[in-house]
N, C-alpha and C positions, 0 to 999 in steps of 0.2 A: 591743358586741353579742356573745351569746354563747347556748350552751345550756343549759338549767336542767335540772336534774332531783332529783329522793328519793324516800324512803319513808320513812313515818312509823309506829313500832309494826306495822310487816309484816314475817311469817317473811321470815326469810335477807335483810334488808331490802341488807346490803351486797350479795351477789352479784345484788341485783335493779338496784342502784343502775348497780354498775356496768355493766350492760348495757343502764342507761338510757341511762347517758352515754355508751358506743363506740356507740348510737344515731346520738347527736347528734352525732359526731366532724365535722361536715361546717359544722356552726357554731360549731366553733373550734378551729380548727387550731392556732392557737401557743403551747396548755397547755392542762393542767385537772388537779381536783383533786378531793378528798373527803375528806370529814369525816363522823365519827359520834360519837355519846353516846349514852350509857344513856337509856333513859324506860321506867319500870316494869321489866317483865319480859322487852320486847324495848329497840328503841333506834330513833334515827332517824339518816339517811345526807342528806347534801347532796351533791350531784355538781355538776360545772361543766367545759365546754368553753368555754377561752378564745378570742375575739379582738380582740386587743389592739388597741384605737384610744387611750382615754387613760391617760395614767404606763402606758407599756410596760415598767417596771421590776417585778422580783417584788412592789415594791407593792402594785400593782393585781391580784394573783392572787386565785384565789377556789376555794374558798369562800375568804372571810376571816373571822379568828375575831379577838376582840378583846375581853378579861373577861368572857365569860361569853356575848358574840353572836354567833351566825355567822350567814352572809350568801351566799345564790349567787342571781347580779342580772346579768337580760339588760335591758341597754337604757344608753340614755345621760339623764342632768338636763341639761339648759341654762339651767338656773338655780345651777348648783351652785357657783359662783365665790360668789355672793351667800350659801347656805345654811353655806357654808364660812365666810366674813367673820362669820355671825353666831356661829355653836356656837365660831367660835375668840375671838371678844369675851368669850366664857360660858365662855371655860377648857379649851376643848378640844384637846387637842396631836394634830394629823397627824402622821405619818408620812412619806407620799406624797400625792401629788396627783392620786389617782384618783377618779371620783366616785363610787364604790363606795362608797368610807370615806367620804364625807361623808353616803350614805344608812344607813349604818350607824350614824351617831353621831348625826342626824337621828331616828333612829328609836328610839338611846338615850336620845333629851332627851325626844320629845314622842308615842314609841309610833305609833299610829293617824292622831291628831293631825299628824302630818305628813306625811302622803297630799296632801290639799287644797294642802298648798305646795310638792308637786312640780310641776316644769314638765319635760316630756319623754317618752319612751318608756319603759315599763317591765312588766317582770314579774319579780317575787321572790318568795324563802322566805326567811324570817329564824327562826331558833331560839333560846331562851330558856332557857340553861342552867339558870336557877334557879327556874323555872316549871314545864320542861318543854315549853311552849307553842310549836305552829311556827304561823306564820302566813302564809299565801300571799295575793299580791296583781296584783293587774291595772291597767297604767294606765287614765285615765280616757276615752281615745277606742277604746282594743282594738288601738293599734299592734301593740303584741307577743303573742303568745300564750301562753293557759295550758292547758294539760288537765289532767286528775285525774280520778282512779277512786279510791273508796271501798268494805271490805269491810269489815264490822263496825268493829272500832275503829283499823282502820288504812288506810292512805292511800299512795297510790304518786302522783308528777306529774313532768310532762316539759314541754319545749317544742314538744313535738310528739306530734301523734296515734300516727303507726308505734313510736314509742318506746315506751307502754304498751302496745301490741299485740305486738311481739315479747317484752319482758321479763314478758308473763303468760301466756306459751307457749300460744299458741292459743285462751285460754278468752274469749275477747270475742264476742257476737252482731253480728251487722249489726241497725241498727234499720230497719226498712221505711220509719217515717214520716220520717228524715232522707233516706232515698233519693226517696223523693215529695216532699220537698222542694227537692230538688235537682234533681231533673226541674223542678219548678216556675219555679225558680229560676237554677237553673244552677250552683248551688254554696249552700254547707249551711250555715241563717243562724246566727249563734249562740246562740241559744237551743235548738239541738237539736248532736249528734253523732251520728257516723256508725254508733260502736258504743253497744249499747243500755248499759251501765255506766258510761261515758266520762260527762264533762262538761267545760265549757269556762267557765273561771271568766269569770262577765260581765263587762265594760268597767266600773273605779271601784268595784271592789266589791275586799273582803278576804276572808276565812275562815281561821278559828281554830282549831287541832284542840288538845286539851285529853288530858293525860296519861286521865285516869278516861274518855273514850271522846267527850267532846260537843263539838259542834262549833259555833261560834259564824259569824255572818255577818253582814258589815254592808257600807252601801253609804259612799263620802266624797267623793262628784260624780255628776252626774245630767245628763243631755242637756236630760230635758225643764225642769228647773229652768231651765237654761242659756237655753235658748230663752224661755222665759217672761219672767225679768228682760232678754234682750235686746228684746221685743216692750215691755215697763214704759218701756225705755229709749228706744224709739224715740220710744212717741208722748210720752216729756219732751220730747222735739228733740235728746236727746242723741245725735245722728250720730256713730259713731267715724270717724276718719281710716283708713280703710283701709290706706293708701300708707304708714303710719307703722309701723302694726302688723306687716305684712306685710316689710316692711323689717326690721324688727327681731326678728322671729324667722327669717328669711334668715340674718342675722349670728351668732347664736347656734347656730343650725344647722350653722355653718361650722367650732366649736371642734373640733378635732381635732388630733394627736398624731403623724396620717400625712397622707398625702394625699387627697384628696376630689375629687370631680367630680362631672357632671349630667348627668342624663337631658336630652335635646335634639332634641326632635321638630319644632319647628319651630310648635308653638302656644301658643298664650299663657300657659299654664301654667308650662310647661318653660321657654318664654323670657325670663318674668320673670323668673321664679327664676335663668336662668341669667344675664342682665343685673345681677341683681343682685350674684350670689356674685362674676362679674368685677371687680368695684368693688373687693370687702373683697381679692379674690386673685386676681392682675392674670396672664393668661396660664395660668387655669385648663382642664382639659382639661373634655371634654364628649363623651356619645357618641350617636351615632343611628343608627337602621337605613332601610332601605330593602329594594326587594323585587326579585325577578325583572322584569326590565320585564314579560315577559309575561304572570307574576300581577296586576299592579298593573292592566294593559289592563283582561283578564277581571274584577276584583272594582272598575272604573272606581273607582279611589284615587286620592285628590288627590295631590300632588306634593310631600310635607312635607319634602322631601328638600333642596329650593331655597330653600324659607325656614328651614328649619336654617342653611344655609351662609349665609347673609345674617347671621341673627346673632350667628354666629362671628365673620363678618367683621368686623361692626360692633364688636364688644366685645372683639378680643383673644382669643377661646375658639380653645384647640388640641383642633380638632372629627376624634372616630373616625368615619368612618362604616363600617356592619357589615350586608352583603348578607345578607339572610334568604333562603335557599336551605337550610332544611334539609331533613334527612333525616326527616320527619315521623313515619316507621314504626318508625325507633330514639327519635326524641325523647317520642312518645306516652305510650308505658310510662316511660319514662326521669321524666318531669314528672308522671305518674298519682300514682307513687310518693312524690315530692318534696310533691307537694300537699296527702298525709294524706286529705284526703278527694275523693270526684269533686267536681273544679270547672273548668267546659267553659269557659272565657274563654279562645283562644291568644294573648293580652296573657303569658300567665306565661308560654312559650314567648319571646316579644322579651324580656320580663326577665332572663330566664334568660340567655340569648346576650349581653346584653350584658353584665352583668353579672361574666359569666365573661371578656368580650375585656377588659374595665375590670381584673380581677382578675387575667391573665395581665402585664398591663401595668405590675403593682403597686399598684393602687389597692384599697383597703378600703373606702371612705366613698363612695355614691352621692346628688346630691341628687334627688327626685323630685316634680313637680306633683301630684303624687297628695292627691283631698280637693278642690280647690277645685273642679270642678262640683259634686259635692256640697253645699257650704254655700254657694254664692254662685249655684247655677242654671244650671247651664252646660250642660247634658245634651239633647238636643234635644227626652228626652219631657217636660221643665218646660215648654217654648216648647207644644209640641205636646196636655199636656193645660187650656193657658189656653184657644189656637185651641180644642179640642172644647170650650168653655163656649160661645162664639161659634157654632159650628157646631151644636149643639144648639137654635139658635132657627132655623135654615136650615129651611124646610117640609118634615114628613116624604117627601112625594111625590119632592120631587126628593133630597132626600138616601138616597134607593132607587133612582133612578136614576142615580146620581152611583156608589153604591156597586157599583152590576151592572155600569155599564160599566169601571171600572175591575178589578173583578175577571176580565175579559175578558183584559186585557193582560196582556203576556208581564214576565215578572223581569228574563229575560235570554238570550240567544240562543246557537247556538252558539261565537259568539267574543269576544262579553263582556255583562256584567249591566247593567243597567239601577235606578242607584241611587232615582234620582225615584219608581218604578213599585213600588221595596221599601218607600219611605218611605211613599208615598200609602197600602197597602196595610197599612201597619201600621198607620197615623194610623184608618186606618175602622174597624180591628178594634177599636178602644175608645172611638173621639170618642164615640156616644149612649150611653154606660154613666155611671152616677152615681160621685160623684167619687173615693170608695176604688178602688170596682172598675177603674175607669179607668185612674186611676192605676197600680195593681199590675197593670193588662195592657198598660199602655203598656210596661213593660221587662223582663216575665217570660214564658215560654215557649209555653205554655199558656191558653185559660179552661178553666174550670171539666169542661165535656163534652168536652172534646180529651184534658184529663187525664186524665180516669175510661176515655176509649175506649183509651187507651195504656197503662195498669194493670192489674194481677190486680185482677177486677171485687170479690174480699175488702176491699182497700186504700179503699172507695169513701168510709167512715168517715175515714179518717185523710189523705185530699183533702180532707174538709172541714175536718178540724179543721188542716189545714195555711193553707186558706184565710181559714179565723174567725184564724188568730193574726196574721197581718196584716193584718187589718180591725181588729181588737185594738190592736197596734200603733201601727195609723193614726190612730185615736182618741183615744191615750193623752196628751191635750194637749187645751189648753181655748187656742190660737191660733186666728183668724178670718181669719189671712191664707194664702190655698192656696197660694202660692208658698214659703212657710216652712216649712207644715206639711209641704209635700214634700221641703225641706230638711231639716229632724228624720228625718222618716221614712229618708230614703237613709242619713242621718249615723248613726241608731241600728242599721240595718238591712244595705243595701247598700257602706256603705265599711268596716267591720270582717268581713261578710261572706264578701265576694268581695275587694274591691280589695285592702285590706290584709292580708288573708289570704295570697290568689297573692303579692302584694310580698313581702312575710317571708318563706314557703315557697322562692319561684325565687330570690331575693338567696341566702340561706342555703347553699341547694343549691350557691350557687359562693363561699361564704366569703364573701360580701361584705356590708355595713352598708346599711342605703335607711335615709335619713332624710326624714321629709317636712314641712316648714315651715308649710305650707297646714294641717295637721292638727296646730294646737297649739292649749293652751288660749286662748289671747288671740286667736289668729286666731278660733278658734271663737264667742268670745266677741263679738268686733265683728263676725263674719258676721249670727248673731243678732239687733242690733242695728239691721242693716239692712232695711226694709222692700223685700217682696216687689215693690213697684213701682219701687225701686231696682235691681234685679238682675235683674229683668230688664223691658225698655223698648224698648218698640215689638216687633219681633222679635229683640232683640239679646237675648242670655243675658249674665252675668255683667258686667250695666254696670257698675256701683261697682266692678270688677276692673279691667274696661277703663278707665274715668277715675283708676282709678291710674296703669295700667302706662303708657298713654300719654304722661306724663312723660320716662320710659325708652326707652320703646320705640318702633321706627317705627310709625305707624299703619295699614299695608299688614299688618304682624306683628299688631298688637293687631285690627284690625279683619278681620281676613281668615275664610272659613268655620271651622268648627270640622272640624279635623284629626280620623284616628283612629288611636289607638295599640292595633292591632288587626293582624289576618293575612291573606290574601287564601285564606279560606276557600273561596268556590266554587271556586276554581284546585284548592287541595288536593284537594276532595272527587272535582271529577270527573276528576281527573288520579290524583296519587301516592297517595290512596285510598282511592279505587274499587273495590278488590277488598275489601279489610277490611271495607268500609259492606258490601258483601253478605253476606258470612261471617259480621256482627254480625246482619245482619236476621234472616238466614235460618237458619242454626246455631248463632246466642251463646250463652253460659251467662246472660245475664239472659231469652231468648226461652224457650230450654227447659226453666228451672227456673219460667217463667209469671210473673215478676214486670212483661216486657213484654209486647204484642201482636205476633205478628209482623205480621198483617194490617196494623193503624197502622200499622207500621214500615215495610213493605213500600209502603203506600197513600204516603205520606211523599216513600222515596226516589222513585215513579212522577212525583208534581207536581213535582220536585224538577229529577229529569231533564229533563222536558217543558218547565220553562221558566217554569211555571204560577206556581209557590212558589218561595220561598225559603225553604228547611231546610238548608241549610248549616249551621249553629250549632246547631240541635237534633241534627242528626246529629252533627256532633262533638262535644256531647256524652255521647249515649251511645256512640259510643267511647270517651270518657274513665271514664264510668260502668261500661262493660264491662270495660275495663281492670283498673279499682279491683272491682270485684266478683268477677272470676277470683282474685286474688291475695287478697280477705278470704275465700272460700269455698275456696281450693284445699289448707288444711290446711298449710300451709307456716309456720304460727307467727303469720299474722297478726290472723285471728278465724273465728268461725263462722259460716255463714247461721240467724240467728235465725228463718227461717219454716218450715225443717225440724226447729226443735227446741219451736216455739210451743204 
């Protein structure tokens, strides 16, 4: 795990490089390096920030050049022992034993062609001395990140957003409709970027920059293919063995060089996986947080704290636990920054912290659950948009009086919130909507009129066209099964989005590897294959998950509610800050340069207060949003407000 960076045929390409890379100094600390050659009349530069998980010998440094190829490659293959046995049958002599060099020589046998036979996490550049040609690449689920900007015939790219934003000294716009996305959202899907130049190479796709100026692009894996031959497969009968699959990229996931450990919250995610890696590395560590007790009261949070320690017990795990007490008013800005773009989840905030205790401890390698509600249904809006099919045949009469009296009830009182009364409340805001829209307001911030009343009433165009891209989206797939098709849609949309976005950014930010086993191709592959009436059964989410791990695991742990790896937000807001939420409503630089309302904002914090609503999480995040816009607008090198320059 490392940071990537170049520039390809751009003035003074070296002193841009290297400012890419003291960027990224933060995803890898223990080296780096750079390489350039001529191409035409300028040249291209590779940068790399090491950290070292496997062959920690200068081996494994990077770039790595070797006749003619150079190479700078964030991520790890777990497949590479295998791609190694084959290129070394074919005459290939190693050096070292890092998998760098096996993707290196993997890519000198079969070029492109060997995209579809990686297994792992990745993002490269590879350059072609005798060509000319660089070619940048994105794994197939969006683990890791790419960005890139392009200016006539030359090319700058990093592992991270802030990295082209400082190295092009200020000249970046903010684009409006990523920030209306993001409001939508909560964080900026991939198919849009924050600055209007920027772009984020999409998930299984390459691109080709060619000495004479053209750029080539091609896709070497596809979600929705994926899904389609898993749906061919289901109705064969061909059932994959979950418990097999799932097993065994657990085990692969485990190769490493240092030490390794697991996220451990105490649900079924985290637990299998940590159940499992005990087995292969007996007396593995494990970390978990917990809260204030009297946040947890206020935000009525289950207790994930005691079934952590259960299955530590049970398995041998040497369990950290790490009291989430922070300083939210240094950590805000502190994560705004780390995240590249506003994205309001304080899930990256618990990453972060732990991450960092894992990393003072010595540890590089964290495992993560991360991915499996996603492809196996886990999420409670999959349960919740089956229930509104059902709920839609309820007679309109009383489903209006169902909805009045509950909109009556309180969230949450002076001295704690009322989870039942957020849930009921959120389930009616989209149970009679038809199935897209439903859907995408079961776990986004906004409908349609909320968002346009919280907007520069200009933006009213680019809400919808925010809107039509995921109805777009949702569409793009000829599946009959609505449990799947919401599976697709999260997996294309919401987990390289949000999830694995925050994961990368907050691991990074403290030096540290997240690998997630859940988000591999073969997992993905036999999630697919399972039909939607497997995954979720009766009210349970993630059955075929549970009828694995129950093998493993206690059934108190496998069956028990669904945890959240989450922050006790209303604590925050109306406690440590409460004064910030006002100063953002009432004087922010997004209120007064009119990109939000303060009225909505103000209308907001009132129900808010009162008990009425729940805005916890919209408000933080436009903090987060306010944060990140002060700092792209404040001329400080990182971009400009493109709506003062339109």
């Amino acid at each position: 795990m490392c940071g990537i960076a170049g520039a390809y045929r751009w003035p003074d390409g070296k002193a841009v490089t290297d400012r890419l890379t003291d960027v990224l100094a933060h995803r890898g600390p223990d080296g780096s390096g750079r390489y350039g050659h001529p191409v035409g009349d300028l040249d291209v530069q590779l940068g790399h920030r090491r950290l070292a998980v496997i062959d920690l010998s200068e081996t494994g440094a990077q770039p790595m050049v070797v006749d003619g190829l150079a190479l700078t490659y964030n991520g790890e293959l777990y497949n590479a022992p295998e791609l190694r046995a084959e290129l070394t049958s074919a005459g290939v002599r190693f050096r070292g034993t890092s998998d760098t060099e096996v993707l290196l020589e993997a890519w000198r046998r079969w070029g492109t062609d060997c995209l579809a036979r990686l297994r792992g996490m990745f993002a490269f550049a590879v350059f072609d001395e005798r060509t000319g040609d660089l070619v940048l690449v994105r794994d197939q689920l969006g683990i890791k990140p790419l960005f890139l900007l392009r200016r006539q015939t030359g090319l700058v790219f990093a592992s991270e957003l802030k990295a082209l934003a400082a190295a092009t000294g200020g000249s970046l716009e903010v684009d409006p409709a990523a920030l209306v996305a993001s409001l939508l959202y909560y964080w900026v899907p991939d198919s849009r970027c924050a600055f209007r130049e920027a772009e984020k190479l999409p998930p299984g796709t390459w691109l080709r920059c060619r000495p004479d100026g053209r750029v080539e692009r091609g896709r070497f894996w596809h979600l929705k293919d994926v899904a389609a031959e898993g749906r061919d497969r289901a109705l064969a009968g061909e059932l994959p063995d979950v418990a097999a699959v799932v097993e065994e990229s657990t085990r692969r996931h485990l190769v490493s060089d240092v030490p390794v450990a697991t996220f451990l919250s105490g649900g079924l995610d985290s637990s299998y996986l940590t159940a499992l890696a005990a087995r292969d590395r007996p007396g593995i560590s494990a970390y978990t947080i917990g809260f204030r007790p009297e946040d947890a009261r206020f935000e009525a949070m289950p207790d994930d704290l005691r079934h952590a320690r259960q299955v530590a017990a049970r398995f041998g795990v040497d369990l950290h636990e790490i009291e989430i007490a922070p300083d939210v008013l240094d950590l805000l800005p502190r994560m705004t920054y780390h995240l590249d773009e506003p994205i309001g989840d304080p899930a990256a905030i618990n990453t972060f912290l732990i991450c960092a205790a894992a990393r003072e401890a010595g540890v590089k390698v964290m495992l993560s659950g991360m991915g499996a509600d996603e492809l196996f249904a886990g999420y409670r809006k999959h349960l919740a948009n089956l229930l509104a099919l059902r709920y839609q045949r309820v007679p309109r009469p009383l489903r209006r009086g169902l909805a009045a009296g509950v909109d009556r009830l309180p969230v949450a009182s002076a001295r704690r919130g009322y989870r039942s009364v957020r849930f009921a409340k959120r389930f009616l805001s989209f149970a009679g909507l038809p199935q897209e829209t439903a859907f995408r307001r079961s776990y986004t911030m906004y409908d349609r009129a909320e968002l346009l009343a919280l907007v520069d009433p200009d933006l009213a165009g680019t809400v919808d066209d925010v809107l039509n891209e995921h109805a777009d989206l949702y569409e793009d797939n000829d599946l009959d099964d609505f449990v799947n098709r919401m599976c697709l849609a999260d997996a294309r949309m919401f987990l390289p989005g949000l999830n694995l976005a925050y994961t990368d950014r907050s691991s990074m930010a403290a030096s540290t590897e997240v690998r997630v086993p859940y988000v591999d191709v073969e997992v993905v592959r036999a999630a697919f294959a399972v039909p939607g009436n497997r995954k979720i059964v009766g009210r349970q989410g993630k059955a075929v998950l549970k009828e694995a791990a129950v093998s493993v695991l206690p059934r108190e742990i496998v069956y028990r509610p669904k945890g959240l790896f989450s922050a006790p937000l209303r604590a925050w807001m109306s406690r440590d800050l409460a004064p910030l939420v006002r100063e953002v409503v009432h004087d922010g630089v997004l209120v007064r340069s009119g990109f939000l309302s303060r009225e909505a904002l103000a209308r907001m914090v009132a129900e808010d207060a009162a008990g009425q609503r729940d805005y916890s999480k919209h408000l933080w995040h436009v903090l987060t949003l306010e944060y990140w816009y002060r700092d792209a607008t404040s001329g400080s090198g990182s971009c400009r407000d493109a709506r003062s320059t339109a």
